[in-house]
C-alpha positions in Angstrom: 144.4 64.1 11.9 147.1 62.5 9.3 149.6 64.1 7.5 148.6 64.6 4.0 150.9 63.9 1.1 150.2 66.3 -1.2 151.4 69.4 1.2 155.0 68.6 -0.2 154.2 67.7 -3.9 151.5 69.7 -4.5 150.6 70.5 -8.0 148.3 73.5 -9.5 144.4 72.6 -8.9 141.8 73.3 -11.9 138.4 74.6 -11.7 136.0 71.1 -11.3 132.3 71.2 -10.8 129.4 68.7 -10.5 125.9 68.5 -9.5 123.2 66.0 -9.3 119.8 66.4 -8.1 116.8 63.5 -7.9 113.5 63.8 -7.1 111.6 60.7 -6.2 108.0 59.1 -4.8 107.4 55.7 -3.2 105.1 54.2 -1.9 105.2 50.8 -0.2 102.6 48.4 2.0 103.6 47.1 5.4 101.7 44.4 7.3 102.6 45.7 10.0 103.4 49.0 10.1 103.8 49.5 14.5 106.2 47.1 14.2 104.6 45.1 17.3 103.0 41.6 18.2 99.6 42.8 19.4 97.4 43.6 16.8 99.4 44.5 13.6 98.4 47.4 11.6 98.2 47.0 7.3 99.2 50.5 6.4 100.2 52.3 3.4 103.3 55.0 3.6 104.5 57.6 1.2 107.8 58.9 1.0 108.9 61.7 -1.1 112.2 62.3 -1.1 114.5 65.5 -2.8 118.4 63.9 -3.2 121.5 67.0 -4.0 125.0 65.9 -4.6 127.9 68.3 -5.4 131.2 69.4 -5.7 133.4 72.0 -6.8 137.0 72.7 -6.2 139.8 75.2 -7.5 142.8 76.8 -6.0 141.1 78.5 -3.1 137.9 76.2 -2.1 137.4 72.8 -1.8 132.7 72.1 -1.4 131.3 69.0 -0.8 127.7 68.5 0.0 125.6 65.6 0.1 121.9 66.0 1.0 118.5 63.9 1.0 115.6 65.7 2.1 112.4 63.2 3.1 108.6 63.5 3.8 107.1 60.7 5.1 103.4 59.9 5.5 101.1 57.4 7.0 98.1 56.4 5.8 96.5 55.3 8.7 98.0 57.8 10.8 99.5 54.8 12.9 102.6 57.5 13.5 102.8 61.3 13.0 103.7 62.6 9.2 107.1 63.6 9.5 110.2 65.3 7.5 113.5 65.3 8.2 117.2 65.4 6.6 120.2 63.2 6.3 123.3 64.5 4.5 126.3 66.4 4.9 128.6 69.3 3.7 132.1 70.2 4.0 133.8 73.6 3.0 137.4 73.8 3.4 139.1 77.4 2.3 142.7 77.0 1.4 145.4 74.0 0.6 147.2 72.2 2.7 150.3 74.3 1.2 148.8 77.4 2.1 149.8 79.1 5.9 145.8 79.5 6.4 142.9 77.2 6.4 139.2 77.4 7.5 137.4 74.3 7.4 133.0 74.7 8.1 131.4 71.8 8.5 127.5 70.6 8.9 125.9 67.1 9.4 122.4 65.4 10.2 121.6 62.1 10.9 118.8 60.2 11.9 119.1 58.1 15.7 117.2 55.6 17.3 116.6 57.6 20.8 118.1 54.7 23.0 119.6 51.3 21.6 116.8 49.5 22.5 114.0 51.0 20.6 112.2 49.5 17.5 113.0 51.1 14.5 110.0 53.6 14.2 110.4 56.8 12.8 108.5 58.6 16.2 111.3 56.6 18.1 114.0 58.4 16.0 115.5 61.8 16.1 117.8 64.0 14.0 121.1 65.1 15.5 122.5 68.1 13.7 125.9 69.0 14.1 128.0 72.6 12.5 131.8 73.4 13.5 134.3 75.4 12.0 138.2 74.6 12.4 140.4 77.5 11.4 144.1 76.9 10.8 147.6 78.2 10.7 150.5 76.2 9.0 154.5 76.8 8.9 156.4 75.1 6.4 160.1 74.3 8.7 161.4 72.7 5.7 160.8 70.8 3.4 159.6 67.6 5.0 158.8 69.7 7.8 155.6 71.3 9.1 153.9 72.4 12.3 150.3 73.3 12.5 147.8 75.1 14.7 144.1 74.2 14.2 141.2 75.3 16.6 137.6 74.1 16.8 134.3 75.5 17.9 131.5 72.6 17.3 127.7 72.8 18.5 125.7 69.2 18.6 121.5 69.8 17.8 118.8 67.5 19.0 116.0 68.2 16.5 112.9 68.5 18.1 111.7 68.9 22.1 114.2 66.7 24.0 117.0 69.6 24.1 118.5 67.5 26.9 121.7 66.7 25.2 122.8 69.3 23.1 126.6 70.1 23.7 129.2 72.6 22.4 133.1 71.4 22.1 135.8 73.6 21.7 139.5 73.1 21.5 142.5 73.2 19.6 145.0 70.6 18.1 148.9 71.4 18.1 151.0 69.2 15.4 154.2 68.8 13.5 154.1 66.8 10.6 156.7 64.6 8.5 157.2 63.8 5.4 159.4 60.8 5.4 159.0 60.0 1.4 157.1 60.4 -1.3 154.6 57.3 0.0 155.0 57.9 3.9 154.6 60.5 6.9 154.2 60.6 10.4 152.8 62.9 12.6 152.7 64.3 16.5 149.8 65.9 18.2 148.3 67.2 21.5 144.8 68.4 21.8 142.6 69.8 24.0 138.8 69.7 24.0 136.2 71.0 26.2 132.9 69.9 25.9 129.8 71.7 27.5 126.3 70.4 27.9 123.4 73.6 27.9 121.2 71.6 30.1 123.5 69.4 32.3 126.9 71.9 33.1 127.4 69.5 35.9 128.2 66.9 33.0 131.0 68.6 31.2 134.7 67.8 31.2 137.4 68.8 29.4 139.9 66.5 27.2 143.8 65.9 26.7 144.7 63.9 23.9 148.2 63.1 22.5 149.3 61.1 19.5 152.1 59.9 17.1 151.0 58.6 13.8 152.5 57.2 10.7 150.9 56.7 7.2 151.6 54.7 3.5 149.9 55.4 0.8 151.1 53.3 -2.1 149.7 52.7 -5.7 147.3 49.6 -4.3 147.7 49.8 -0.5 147.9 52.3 2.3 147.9 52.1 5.7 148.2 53.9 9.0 148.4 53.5 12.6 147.9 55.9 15.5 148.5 55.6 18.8 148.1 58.0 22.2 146.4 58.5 25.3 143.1 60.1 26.1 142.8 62.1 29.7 139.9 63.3 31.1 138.8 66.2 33.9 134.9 66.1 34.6 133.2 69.1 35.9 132.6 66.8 39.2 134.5 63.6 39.8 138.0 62.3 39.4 140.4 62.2 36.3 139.7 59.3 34.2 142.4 58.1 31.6 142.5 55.6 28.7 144.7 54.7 25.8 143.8 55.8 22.0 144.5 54.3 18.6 143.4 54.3 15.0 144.6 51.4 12.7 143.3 51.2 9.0 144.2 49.2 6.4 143.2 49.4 2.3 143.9 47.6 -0.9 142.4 48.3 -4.0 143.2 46.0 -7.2 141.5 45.7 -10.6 138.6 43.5 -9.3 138.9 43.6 -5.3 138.4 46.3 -2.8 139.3 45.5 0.9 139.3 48.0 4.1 139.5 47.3 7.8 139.7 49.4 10.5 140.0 49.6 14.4 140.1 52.2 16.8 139.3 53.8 20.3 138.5 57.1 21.5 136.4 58.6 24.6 133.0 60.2 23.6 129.3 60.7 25.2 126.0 60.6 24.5 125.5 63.6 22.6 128.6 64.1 20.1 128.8 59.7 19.4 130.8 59.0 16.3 130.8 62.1 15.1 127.3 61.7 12.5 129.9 59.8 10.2 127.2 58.0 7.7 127.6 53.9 8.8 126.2 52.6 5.6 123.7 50.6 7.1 120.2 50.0 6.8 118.9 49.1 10.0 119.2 52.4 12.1 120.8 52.5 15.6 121.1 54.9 18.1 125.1 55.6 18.3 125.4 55.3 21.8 122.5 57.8 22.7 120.5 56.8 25.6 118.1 58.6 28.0 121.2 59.4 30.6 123.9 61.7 29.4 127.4 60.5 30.0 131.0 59.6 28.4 131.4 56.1 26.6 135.1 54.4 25.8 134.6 53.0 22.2 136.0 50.4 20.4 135.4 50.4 16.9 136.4 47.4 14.4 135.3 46.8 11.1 136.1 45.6 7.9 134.8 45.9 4.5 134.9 43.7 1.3 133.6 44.3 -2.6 134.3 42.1 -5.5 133.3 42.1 -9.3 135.2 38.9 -10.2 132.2 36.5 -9.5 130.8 36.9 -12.8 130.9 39.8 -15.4 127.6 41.2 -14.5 127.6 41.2 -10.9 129.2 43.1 -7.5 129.1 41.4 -4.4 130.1 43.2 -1.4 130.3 42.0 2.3 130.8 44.0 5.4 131.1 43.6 9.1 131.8 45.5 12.4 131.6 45.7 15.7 130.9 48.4 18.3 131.5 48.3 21.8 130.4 50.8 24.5 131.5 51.0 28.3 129.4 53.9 29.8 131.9 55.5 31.8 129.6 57.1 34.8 127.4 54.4 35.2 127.8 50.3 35.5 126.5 49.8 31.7 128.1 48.4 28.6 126.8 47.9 24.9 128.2 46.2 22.2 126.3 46.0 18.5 127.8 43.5 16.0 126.4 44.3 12.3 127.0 42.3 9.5 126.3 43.6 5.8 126.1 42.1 2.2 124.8 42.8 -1.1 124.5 41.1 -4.3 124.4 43.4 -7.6 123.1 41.4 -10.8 122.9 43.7 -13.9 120.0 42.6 -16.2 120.9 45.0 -19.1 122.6 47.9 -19.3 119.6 49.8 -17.7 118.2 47.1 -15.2 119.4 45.4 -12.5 118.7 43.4 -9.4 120.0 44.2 -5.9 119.5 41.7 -3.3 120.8 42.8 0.2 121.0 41.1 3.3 121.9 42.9 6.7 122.2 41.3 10.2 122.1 43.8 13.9 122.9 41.7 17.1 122.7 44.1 20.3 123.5 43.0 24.0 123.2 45.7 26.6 124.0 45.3 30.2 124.0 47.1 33.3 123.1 46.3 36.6 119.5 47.0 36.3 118.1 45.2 32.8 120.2 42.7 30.5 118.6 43.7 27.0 119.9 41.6 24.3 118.0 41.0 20.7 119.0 40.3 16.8 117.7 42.3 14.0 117.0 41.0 10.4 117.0 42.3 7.1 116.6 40.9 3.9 115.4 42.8 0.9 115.3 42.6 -3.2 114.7 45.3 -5.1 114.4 45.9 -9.3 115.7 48.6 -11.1 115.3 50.4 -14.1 117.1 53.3 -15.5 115.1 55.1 -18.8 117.0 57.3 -21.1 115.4 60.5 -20.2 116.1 60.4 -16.8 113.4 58.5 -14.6 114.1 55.4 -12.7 111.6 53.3 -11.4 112.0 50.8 -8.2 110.0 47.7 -7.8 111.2 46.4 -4.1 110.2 43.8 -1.0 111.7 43.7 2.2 111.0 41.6 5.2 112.2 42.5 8.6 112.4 40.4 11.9 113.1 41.3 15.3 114.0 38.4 18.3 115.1 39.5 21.9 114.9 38.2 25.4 111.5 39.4 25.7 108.4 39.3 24.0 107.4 43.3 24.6 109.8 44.4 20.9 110.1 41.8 18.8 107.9 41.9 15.5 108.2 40.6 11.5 107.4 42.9 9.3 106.6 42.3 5.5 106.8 45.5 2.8 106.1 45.7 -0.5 106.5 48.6 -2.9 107.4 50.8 -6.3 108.7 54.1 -6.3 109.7 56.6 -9.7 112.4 59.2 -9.6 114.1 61.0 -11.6 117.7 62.2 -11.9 118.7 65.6 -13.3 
């Protein structure tokens, strides 16, 4: 948590509202549908797919909610019909001004069940998350403020495999800074602890403590945390491990630049947190088949442009994940590179040509699995003046490892229609 500027200057907020609902069908042709080597299936699949987007804000609330709503179905019944949600919401009751705050939160996200999986939708599960963080502010002065927040959290596994769901609870402890107008700094403690409903022997409970300082200027901003992570397992000795968050943003008339770097202790079940990663080939956010804790490095850096040419955005993104399995002898690390080229036909048509890259290497002492993951896809647009869009799209998708049992290609080819309201 970083100390937010506007708690000093805060101004009066007015009433804002949006909303945007689509509604869409696709339906698209894959040569090979398993996703295998032995004996490809040609399949059709149908995807219907309900998108809401919306906001609203005024003195009290703050909503944001962000859901898309899918049914899938297989032609050939190669996999089981499915339907399931991505999207999230966020409902925060009071400013940061203001001596109370409640803050409810809800998330799903679809996972690959273990990092080595092929991208199937039967190999993939939603993880749900809700959690509600109430707290209590005291302004010392005026550059000065301490703050009390607590958190009750519950992680979901959608479906049978229960074997993972988790509670956290905790509290954070802070006093805040205002330095100037443009910068802040900020010192916390917090503990957490985090209960597993099938596994107690798993849980632990969690220390962390923190300074941070932030900029925010008109083009750049930046801030850097930095702390220490302690933690007491249910069974098992006191592990520790140093924490910081770095990020770094600049925003000019044509450019758009962001990177980031961090580490922080997690498990299985809770991962990054169901924070949306932008990308198109799924992965399993360090969910395996054995519960445990992971120390993760994060690093990533983002890049968007629209000075190539006057019709055209070209963004290019890349980051890099590393795992260290804390209860067992087992590491991951997944490298994922990004990039996407926007060509605007008309004012109403335009060409998207993306290209995305996974490389995974997981090791332990039983299996070395390592294999790279391609994507490369080109997809038409066209936007009507009543409201419906249609999609004319290819993709082709190629998977190489160490052995021969998961690697496939995959060719698709489709069109879908929605419209936006």
């Amino acid at each position: 948590m970083l100390l937010a500027f506007n708690q000093v200057h805060a101004n009066p907020v007015q009433e804002e509202r949006q909303f945007n609902a689509s509604i869409s069908a696709t339906s698209l042709m894959s040569d090979n549908s398993k996703k295998t080597v032995l004996e490809p299936i040609e399949e059709r699949q149908d995807i219907y797919q309900l998108g809401l987007m919306a906001t609203y804000s005024n003195w009290l609330v703050d909503a944001d909610v962000d859901y898309d709503l899918y049914a899938q179905k297989f032609s050939k019944q190669s996999q089981a019909d499915e339907e399931y949600a991505e999207g999230s919401s966020l409902l925060v009751f009071g400013k940061e001004t203001d001596s109370l705050g409640l803050e409810l939160e809800h998330s799903r996200r679809m996972l690959l069940q273990s990092p080595e999986e092929v991208t199937l939708l039967e190999n993939q599960q939603e993880r749900e998350m809700i959690s509600a963080r109430p707290t209590i502010r005291k302004r010392l002065s005026a550059a000065d403020r301490i703050f009390l927040q607590g958190q009750a959290a519950k992680v979901r596994f959608i479906g049978e495999d229960d074997s993972q769901d988790s509670k956290r609870n905790g509290a954070t402890l802070g006093w805040g800074h205002a330095i100037s107008k443009t910068s802040a700094m900020m010192l916390s403690s917090q503990y957490m602890d985090v209960s597993f409903d099938q596994q107690p022997d798993a849980d632990y409970q969690m220390v962390n403590s923190a300074l941070s300082y932030q900029v925010q200027l008109r083009k750049l901003d930046y801030s850097v945390q930095v702390g220490y992570n302690e933690i007491s397992p249910e069974l098992g000795e006191k592990q520790g491990a140093p924490s910081y968050n770095i990020s770094l943003g600049y925003v000019s008339g044509y450019h758009v630049f962001r990177a980031s770097a961090d580490r922080q202790i997690t498990d299985t079940s809770f991962g990054n947190g169901n924070l949306d990663s932008g990308n198109q080939i799924p992965g399993a956010d360090g969910l395996s088949q054995n519960l445990g804790k992971i120390d993760r490095r994060n690093l990533g850096v983002e890049f968007s442009t629209d000075v190539i040419c006057s019709r055209c955005t070209f963004s290019l993104g890349a980051s890099v994940v590393d795992d260290d399995y804390l209860e067992r002898d087992e590491q991951g690390r997944n490298t994922y590179i990004r990039s996407a080229f926007v060509y605007s036909l008309s004012s109403a048509a335009k060409l998207t040509l993306r290209v995305d890259k996974s490389k995974n290497d997981e090791e332990s002492n039983q299996v070395n699995d390592r294999y790279d993951t391609d994507y490369l896809s080109l997809e038409y647009t066209y936007r009507f003046i009543n409201g419906f869009d249609i999609r004319l799209f290819s993709r082709k998708e190629e998977r190489d490892g160490d052995g021969p049992v998961n690697n496939y290609k995959e060719n698709i080819y489709g069109a879908g229609l929605e419209y936006l309201f």
